[in-house]
BALOBA-1460 file (C-alpha; in Angstrom, 3 decimals):
// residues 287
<rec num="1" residu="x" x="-96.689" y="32.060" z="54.072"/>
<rec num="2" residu="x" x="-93.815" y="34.239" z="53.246"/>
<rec num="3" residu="x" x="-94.862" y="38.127" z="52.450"/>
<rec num="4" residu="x" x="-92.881" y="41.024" z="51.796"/>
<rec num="5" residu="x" x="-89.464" y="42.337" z="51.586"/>
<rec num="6" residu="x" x="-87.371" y="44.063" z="54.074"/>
<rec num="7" residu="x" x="-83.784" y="43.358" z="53.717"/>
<rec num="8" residu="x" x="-81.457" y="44.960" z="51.602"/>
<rec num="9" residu="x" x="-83.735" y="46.709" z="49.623"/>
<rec num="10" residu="x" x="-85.734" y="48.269" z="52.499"/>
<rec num="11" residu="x" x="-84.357" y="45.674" z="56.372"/>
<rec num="12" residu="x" x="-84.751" y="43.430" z="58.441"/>
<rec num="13" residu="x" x="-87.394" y="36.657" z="67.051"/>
<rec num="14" residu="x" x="-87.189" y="34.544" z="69.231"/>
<rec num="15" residu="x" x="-83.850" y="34.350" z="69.312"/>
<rec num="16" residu="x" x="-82.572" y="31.317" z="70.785"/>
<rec num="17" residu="x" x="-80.246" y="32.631" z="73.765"/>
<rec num="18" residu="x" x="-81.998" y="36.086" z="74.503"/>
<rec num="19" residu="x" x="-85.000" y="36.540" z="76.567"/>
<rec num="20" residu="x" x="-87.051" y="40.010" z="77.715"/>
<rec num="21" residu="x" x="-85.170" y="41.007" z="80.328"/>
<rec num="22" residu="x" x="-82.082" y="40.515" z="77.904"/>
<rec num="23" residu="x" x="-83.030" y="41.993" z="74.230"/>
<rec num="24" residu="x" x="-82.869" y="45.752" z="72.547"/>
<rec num="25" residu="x" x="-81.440" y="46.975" z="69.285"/>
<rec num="26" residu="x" x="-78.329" y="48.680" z="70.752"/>
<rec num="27" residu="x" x="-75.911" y="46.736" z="72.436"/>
<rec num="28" residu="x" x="-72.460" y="47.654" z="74.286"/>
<rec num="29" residu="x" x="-69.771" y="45.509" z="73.433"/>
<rec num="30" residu="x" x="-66.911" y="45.592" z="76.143"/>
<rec num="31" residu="x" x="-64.224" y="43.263" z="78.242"/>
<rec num="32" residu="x" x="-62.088" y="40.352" z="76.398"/>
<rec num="33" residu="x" x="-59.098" y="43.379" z="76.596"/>
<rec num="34" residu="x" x="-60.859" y="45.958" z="74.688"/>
<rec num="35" residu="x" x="-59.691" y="49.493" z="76.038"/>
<rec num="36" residu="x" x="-63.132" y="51.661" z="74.570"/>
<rec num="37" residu="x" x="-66.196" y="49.659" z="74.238"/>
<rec num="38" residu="x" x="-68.307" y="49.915" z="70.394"/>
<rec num="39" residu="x" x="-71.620" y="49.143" z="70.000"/>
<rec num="40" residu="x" x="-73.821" y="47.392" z="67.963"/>
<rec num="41" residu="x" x="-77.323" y="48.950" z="66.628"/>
<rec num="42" residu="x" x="-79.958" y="47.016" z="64.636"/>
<rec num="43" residu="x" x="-81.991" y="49.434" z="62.201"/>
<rec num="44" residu="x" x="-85.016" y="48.719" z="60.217"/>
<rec num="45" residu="x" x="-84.704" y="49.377" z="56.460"/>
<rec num="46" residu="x" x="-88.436" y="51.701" z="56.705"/>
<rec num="47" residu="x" x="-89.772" y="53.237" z="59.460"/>
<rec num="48" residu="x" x="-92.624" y="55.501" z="59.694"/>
<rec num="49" residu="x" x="-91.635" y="57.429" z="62.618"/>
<rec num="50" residu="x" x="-87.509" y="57.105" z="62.401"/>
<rec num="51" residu="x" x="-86.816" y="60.753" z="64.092"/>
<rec num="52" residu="x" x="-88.302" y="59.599" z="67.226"/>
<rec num="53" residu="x" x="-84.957" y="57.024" z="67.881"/>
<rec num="54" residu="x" x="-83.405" y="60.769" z="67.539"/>
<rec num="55" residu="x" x="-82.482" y="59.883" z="71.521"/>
<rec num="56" residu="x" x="-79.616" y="60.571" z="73.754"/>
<rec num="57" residu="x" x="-78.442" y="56.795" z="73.952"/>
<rec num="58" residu="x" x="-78.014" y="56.492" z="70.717"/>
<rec num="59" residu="x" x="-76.083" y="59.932" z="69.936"/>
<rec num="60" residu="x" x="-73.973" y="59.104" z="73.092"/>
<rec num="61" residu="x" x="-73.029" y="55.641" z="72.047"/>
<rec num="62" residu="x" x="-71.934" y="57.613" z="68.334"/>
<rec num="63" residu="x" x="-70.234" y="60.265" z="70.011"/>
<rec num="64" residu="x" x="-68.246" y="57.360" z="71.802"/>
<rec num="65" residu="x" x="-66.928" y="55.634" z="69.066"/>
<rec num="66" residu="x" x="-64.272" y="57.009" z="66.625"/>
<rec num="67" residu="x" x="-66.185" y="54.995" z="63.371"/>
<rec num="68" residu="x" x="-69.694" y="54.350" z="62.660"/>
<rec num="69" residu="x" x="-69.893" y="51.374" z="60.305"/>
<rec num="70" residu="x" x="-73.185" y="50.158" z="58.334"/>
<rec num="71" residu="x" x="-73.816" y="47.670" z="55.592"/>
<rec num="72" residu="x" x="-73.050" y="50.195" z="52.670"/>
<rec num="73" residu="x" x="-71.380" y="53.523" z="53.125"/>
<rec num="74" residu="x" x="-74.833" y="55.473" z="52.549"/>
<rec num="75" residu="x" x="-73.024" y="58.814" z="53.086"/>
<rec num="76" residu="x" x="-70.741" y="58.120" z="50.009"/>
<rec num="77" residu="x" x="-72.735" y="59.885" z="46.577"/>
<rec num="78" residu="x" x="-70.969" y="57.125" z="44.637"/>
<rec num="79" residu="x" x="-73.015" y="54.146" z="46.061"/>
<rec num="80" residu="x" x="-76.599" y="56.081" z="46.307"/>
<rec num="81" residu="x" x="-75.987" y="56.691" z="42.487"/>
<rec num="82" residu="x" x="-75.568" y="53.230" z="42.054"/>
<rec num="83" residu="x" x="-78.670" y="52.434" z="43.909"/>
<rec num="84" residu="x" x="-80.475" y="54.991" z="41.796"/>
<rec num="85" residu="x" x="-79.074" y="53.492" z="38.525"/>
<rec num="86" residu="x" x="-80.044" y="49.733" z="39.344"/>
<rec num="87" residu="x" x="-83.491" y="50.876" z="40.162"/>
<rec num="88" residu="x" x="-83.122" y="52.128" z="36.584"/>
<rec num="89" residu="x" x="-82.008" y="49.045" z="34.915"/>
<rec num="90" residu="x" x="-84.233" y="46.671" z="33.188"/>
<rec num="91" residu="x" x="-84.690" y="43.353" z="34.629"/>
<rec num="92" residu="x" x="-83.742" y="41.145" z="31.146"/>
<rec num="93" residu="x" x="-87.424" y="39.938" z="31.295"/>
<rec num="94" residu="x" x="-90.443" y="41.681" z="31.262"/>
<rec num="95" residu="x" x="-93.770" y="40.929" z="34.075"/>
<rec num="96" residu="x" x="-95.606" y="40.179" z="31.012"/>
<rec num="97" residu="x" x="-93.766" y="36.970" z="30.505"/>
<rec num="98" residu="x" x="-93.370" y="35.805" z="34.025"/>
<rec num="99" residu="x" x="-96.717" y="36.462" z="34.999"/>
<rec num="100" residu="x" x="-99.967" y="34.871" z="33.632"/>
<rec num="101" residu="x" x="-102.723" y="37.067" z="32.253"/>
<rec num="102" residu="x" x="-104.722" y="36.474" z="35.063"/>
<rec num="103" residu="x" x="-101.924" y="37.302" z="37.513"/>
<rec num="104" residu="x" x="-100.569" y="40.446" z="35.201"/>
<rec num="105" residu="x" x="-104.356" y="41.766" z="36.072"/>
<rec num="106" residu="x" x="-103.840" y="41.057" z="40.075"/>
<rec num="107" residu="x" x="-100.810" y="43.072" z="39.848"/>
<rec num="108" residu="x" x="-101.779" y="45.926" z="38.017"/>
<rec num="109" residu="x" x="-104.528" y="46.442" z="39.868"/>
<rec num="110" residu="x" x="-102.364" y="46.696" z="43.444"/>
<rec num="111" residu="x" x="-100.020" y="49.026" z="41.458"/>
<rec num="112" residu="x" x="-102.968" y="51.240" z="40.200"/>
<rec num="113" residu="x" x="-104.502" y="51.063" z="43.950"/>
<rec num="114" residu="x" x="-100.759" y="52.099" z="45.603"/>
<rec num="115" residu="x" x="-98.589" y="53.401" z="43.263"/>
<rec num="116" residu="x" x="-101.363" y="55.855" z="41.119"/>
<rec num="117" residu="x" x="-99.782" y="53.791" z="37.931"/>
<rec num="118" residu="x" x="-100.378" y="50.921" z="35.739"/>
<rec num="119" residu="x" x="-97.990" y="47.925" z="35.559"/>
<rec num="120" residu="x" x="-97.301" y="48.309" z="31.797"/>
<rec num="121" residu="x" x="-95.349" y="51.687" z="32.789"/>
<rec num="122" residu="x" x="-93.397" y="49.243" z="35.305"/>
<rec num="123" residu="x" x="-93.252" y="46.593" z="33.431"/>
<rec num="124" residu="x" x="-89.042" y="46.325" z="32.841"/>
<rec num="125" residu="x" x="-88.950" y="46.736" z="36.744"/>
<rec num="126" residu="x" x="-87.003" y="43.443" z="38.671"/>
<rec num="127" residu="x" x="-90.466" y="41.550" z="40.465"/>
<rec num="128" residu="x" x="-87.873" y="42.165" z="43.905"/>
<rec num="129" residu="x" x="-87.841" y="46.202" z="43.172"/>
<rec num="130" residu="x" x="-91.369" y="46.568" z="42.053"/>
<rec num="131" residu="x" x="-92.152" y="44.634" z="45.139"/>
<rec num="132" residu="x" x="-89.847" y="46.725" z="47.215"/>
<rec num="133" residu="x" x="-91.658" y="49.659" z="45.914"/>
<rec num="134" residu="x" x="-94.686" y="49.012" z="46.369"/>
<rec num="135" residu="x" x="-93.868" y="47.731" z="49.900"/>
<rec num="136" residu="x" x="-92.564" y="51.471" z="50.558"/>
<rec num="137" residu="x" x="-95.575" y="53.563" z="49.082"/>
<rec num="138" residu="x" x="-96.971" y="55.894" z="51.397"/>
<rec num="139" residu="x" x="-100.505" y="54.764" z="50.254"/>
<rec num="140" residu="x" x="-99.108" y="50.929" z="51.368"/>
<rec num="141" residu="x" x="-97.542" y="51.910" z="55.014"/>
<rec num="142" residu="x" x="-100.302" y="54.895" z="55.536"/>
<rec num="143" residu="x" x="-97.266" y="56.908" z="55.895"/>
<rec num="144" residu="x" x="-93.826" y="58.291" z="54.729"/>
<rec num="145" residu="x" x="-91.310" y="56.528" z="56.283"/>
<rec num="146" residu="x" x="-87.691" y="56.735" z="56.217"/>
<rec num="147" residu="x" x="-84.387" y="54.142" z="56.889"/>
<rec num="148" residu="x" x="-83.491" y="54.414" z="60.387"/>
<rec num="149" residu="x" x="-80.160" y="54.376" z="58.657"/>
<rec num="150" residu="x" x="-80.604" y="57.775" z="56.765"/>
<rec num="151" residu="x" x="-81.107" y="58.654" z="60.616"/>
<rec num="152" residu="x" x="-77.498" y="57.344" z="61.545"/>
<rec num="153" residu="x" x="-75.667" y="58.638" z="58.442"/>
<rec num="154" residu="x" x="-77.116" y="62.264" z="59.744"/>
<rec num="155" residu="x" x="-76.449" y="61.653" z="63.885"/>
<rec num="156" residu="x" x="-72.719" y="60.545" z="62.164"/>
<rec num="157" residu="x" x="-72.295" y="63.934" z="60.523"/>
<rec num="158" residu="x" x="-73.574" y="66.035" z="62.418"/>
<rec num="159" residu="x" x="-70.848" y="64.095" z="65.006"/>
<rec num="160" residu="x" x="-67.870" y="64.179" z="63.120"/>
<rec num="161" residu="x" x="-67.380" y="60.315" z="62.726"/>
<rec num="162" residu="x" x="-65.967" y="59.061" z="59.936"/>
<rec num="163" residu="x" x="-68.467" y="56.321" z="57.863"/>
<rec num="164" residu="x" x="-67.758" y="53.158" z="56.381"/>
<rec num="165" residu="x" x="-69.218" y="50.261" z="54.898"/>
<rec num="166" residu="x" x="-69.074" y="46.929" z="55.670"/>
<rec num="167" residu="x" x="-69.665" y="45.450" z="51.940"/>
<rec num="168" residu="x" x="-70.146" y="47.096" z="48.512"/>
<rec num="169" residu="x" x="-73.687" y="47.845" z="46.809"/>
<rec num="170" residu="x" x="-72.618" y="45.628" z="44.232"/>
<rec num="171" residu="x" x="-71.791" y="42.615" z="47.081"/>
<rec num="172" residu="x" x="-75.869" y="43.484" z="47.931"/>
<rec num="173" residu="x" x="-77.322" y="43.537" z="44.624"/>
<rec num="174" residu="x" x="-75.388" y="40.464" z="43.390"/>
<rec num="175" residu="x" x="-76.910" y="38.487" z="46.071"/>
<rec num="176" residu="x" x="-80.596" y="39.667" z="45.027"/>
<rec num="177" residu="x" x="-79.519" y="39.475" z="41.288"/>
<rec num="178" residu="x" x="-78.984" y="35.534" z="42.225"/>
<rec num="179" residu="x" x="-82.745" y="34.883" z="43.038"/>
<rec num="180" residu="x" x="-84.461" y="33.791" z="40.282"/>
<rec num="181" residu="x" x="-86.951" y="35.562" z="38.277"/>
<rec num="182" residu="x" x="-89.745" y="33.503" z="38.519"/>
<rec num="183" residu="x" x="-89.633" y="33.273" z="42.113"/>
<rec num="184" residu="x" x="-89.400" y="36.746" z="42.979"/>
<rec num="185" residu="x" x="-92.278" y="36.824" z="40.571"/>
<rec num="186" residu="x" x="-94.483" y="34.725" z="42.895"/>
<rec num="187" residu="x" x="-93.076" y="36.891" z="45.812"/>
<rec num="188" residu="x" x="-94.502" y="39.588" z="44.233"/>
<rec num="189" residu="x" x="-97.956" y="37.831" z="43.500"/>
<rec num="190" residu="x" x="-98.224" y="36.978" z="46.833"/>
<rec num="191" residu="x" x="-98.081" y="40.098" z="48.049"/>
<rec num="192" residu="x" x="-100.536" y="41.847" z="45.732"/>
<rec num="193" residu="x" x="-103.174" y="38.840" z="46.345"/>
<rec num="194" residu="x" x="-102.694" y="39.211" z="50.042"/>
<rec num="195" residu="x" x="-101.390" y="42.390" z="50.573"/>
<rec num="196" residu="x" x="-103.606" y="43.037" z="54.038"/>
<rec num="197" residu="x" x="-101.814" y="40.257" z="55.784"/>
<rec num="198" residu="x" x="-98.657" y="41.771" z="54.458"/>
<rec num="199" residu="x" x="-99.744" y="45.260" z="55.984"/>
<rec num="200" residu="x" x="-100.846" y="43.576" z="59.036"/>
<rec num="201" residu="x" x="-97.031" y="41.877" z="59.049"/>
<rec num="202" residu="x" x="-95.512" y="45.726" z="58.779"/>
<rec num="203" residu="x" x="-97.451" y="46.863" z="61.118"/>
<rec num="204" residu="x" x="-95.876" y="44.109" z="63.994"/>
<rec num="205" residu="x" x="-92.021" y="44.329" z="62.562"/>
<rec num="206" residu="x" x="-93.122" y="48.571" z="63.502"/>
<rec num="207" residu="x" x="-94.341" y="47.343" z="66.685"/>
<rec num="208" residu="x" x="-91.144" y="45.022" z="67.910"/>
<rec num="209" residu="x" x="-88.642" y="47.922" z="66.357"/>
<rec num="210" residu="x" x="-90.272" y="50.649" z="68.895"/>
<rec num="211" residu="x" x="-90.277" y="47.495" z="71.363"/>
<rec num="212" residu="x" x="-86.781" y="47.239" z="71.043"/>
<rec num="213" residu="x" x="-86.769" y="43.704" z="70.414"/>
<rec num="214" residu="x" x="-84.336" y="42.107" z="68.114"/>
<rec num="215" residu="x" x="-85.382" y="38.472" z="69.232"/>
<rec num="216" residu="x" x="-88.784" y="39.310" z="68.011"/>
<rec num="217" residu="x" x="-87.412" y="41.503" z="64.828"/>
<rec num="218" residu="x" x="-85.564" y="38.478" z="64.103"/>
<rec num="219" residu="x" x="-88.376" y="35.746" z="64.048"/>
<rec num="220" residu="x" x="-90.814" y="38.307" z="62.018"/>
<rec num="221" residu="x" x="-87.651" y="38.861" z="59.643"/>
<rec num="222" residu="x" x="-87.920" y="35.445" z="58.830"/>
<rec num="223" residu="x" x="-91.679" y="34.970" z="58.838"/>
<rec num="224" residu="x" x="-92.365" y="37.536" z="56.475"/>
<rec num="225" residu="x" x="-89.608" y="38.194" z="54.270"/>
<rec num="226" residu="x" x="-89.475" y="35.940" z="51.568"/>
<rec num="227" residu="x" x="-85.623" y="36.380" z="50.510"/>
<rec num="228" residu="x" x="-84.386" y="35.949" z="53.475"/>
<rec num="229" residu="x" x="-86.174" y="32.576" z="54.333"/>
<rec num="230" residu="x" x="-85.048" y="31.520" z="50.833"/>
<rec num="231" residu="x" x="-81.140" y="32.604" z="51.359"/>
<rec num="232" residu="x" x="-80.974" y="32.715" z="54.540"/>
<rec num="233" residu="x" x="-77.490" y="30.979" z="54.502"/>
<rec num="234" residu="x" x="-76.222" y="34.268" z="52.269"/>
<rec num="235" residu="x" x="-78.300" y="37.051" z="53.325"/>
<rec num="236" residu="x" x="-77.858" y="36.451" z="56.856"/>
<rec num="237" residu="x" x="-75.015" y="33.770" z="58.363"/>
<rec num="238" residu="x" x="-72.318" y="34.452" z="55.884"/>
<rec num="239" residu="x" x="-72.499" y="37.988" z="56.127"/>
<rec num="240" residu="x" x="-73.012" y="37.625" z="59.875"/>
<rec num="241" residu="x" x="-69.744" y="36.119" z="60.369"/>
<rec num="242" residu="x" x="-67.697" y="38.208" z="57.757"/>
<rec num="243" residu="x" x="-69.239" y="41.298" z="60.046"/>
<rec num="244" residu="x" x="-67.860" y="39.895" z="63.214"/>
<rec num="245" residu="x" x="-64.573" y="38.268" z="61.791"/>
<rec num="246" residu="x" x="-63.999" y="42.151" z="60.673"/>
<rec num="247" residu="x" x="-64.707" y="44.163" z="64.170"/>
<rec num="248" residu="x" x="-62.956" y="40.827" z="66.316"/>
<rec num="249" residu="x" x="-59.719" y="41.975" z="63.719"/>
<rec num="250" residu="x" x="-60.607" y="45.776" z="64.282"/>
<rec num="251" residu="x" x="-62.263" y="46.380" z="67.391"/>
<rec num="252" residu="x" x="-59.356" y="45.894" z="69.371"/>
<rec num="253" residu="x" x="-57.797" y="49.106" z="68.087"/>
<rec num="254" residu="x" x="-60.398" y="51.256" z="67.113"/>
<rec num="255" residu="x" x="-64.034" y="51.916" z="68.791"/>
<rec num="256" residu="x" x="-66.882" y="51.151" z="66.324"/>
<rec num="257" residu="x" x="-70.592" y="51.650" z="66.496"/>
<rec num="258" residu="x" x="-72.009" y="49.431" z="64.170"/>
<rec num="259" residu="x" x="-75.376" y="49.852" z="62.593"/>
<rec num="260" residu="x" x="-76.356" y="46.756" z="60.373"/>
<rec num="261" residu="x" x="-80.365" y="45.506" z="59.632"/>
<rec num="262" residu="x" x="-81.744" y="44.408" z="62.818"/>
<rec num="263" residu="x" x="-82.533" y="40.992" z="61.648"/>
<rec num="264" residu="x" x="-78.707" y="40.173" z="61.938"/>
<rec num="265" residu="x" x="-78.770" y="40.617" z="65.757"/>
<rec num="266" residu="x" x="-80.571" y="37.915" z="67.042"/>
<rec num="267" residu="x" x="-80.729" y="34.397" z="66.249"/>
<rec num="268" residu="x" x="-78.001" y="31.643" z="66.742"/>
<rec num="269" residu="x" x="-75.225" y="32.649" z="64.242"/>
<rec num="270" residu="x" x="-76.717" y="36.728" z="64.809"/>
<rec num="271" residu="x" x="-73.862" y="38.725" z="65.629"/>
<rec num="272" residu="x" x="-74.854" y="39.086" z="69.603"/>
<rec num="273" residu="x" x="-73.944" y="35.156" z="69.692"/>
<rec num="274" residu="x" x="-70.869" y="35.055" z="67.449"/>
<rec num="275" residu="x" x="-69.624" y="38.496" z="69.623"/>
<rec num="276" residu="x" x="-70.275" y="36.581" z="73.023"/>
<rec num="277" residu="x" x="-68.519" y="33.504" z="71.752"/>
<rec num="278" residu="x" x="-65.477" y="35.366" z="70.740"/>
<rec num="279" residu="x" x="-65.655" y="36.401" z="74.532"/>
<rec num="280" residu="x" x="-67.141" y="39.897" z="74.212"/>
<rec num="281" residu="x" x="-69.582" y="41.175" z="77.101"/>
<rec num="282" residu="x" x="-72.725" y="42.297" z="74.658"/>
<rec num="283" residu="x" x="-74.924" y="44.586" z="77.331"/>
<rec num="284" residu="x" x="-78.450" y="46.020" z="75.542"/>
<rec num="285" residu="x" x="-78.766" y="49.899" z="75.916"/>
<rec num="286" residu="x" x="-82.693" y="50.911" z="76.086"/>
<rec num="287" residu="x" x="-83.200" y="53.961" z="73.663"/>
């Protein structure tokens, strides 16, 4: 059964066409006439130990490349306000009416047991960003974890490279915005009936990310988070290929170290595969 959420709000197997001796989350793209070489790094949207990628691979292959690019420009004040405020905003319908008595109970009781609160002082909250919040309590993960991208926006600065993004907040939040209510809803039941598994799930998308497997990153993406099993098509192909039309366009005259969710590595239309296809030499780096 589909658990929590990673993507967007957070991150992000066996990929078909990468095997152990041929997997990592930071990959060297080179040949096909390119004159510096960018690289491609998968992050995880909560990690409970995200200093310790704080390694020399990783700072080199930024201090290579004269951009770092990631999903949204998470240096830029603009878009974490805007993150901020939609966290804000009411969802247009209240848990009281998408959930059944019975279920309103089950889920105040997990928000009482990891969030110190009771649901009718969340009650406006989306089901996806109570969910996501509840995913990222301390009390949940048994720790305080950070975005592994919050660790490349500081490696960036502390560089001198120049950040981008590769899509708006507003791109991100429209595509969550277009799952309906009711289902998050039951995404968000699910988790608070069986929220064990669901720690039990974190605990192995931790394990693969310090494994440095994006194969495996990419199957558990899948397994156990529900939107992107349910739009997989927009979460994670579409944006796939607008990524990699964009750096086959750009790569050629500028070096770019790329740092999207993990998840979008692997996988047949993951960005290693559309990359090789193009005719791109994609060699993993081990941290």
């Amino acid at each position: 059964m589909k658990k929590h959420i990673l993507s967007l709000l957070l991150l992000v197997g066996i990929s078909i066409g990468t095997n152990a001796q041929n997997d990592g989350i930071l990959w060297k793209v080179s040949g096909n006439g390119l004159t510096k070489p960018s690289y491609l790094f998968g992050t995880i949207h909560y990690h409970c130990k995200a200093a310790s990628f704080n390694k020399p691979a990783l700072v080199n292959a930024i201090k290579a490349s004269s951009q770092v690019a990631l999903e949204i420009n998470l240096s830029d004040i603009k878009v974490l306000m805007a993150m901020f405020a939609k966290s804000m905003q009411p969802s247009g319908a209240s848990l009281t009416q998408l959930l059944s008595p019975a279920d309103y109970k089950i889920v105040d009781t997990t928000c009482r047991q990891y969030l110190d609160d009771s649901l009718a002082n969340l009650d406006s909250k989306s089901p996806i960003d109570l969910l996501s919040t509840l995913y990222m309590a301390p009390s949940f993960t048994g720790c305080k974890g950070l975005p592994i991208d919050f660790l490349i926006v500081e490696m960036a600065k502390k560089t001198g490279k120049p950040i981008m993004g590769l899509e708006t907040f507003a791109f991100q939040d429209s595509l969550l915005k277009s799952i309906p209510l009711p289902t998050q809803a039951s995404w968000l039941l699910e988790f608070c009936k069986e929220n064990e598994k669901t720690k039990n799930d974190f605990i192995a998308l931790q394990k693969a990310y310090d494994d440095q497997s994006c194969s495996e990153l990419y199957r558990l993406t899948l397994e156990t988070s529900p939107e992107f099993a349910y739009l997989k098509e927009a979460l994670l192909d579409n944006r796939n290929k607008k990524w990699a039309n964009y750096l086959l366009e750009h790569m050629k005259t500028e070096s770019y170290f790329v740092a999207v969710g993990a998840g979008h590595l692997s996988g047949e239309k993951g960005l290693i595969k559309l990359l090789t296809a193009a005719g791109y030499t994609l060699t993993p780096i081990k941290i």
